[in-house]
C-alpha positions, 0 to 999 in steps of 0.5 A: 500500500503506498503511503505518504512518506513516500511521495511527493505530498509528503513535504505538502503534507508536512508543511500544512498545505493539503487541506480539506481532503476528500481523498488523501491516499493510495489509489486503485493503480499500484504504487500510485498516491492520490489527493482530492481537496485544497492545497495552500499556496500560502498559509497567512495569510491563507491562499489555496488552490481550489477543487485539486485532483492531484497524484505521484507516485510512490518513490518520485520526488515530484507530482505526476498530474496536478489540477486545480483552480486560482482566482488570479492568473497573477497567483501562479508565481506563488503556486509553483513556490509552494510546490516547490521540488513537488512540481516536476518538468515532465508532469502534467499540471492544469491550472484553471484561472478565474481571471481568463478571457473565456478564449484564452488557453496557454502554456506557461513555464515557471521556473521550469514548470510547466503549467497549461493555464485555462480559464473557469467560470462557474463550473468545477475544475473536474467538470471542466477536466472531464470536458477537456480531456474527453473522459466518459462521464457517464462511467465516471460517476459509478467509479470511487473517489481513487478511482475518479483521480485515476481516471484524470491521471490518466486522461492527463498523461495521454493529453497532447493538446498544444497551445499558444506558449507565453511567458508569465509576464506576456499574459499579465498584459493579457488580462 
């Protein structure tokens, strides 16, 4: 069974930052550890990424899939801090963006994350991820929590979509 300690949410964990969890352990794929709920960008004054689907695997120093909401674009500088060695090059991070123009999709890199940045209106980041990686919904709504972060996971490993690469400060002048 994989445990905490052995994953990347182990430093998260320790530091406070995975609150609210609706799921915080192994999942249906071996060797795999998953987490539903909010992770705190800052802690004071209290900052969090909302509606987070997240997982690594066991003996990775990074998270492999990473989804969730900011209600600022200008808060992702803080959010790649925060994940700190968590955060990887190769992993597979979506961060749905309240301030966007409903037409903007970007990639983004910060220091060497890479990041898809999309934006979210009233809807739920997984609502939105069903959406964009084109997971059945219908059989979704049978499956478990572990089973549902599984899904993404892997919806998201298979993502290949590209979009117009910017930099963080080029979208800032978008706003």
């Amino acid at each position: 069974m994989t445990s905490i300690e052995t994953t990347a949410f182990q430093r998260l964990d320790a530091e406070g930052r995975l609150l609210k969890p609706s799921h915080k352990g192994a999942t249906h794929h071996a060797g795999r550890f998953g987490f539903r709920g909010e992770i705190a960008v800052t802690l004071d004054p209290l900052l969090a990424l909302a509606g987070v689907h997240a997982t690594a695997q066991e003996g990775e120093a990074g998270l492999s899939f990473l989804a969730g909401s900011l209600a600022s674009y200008r808060e992702l500088p803080a959010l790649v801090a925060a994940l700190g060695a968590s955060a990887k090059p190769e992993g597979k991070y979506f961060i749905y963006v309240s301030d966007l123009d409903r037409a903007s999709r970007y990639e983004i890199s910060i220091d060497g994350v890479p990041l898809y940045v999309l934006p979210i209106d009233d809807t739920s980041v997984y609502n939105e991820l069903i959406e964009l990686l084109y997971l059945d919904k219908t059989k979704m709504k049978k499956y478990d929590t572990a089973e549902k972060i599984d899904t993404l996971a892997d919806g998201a490993a298979k993502y290949d979509q590209r979009f117009e690469a910017i930099s963080f400060e080029e979208g800032l002048k978008r706003l």
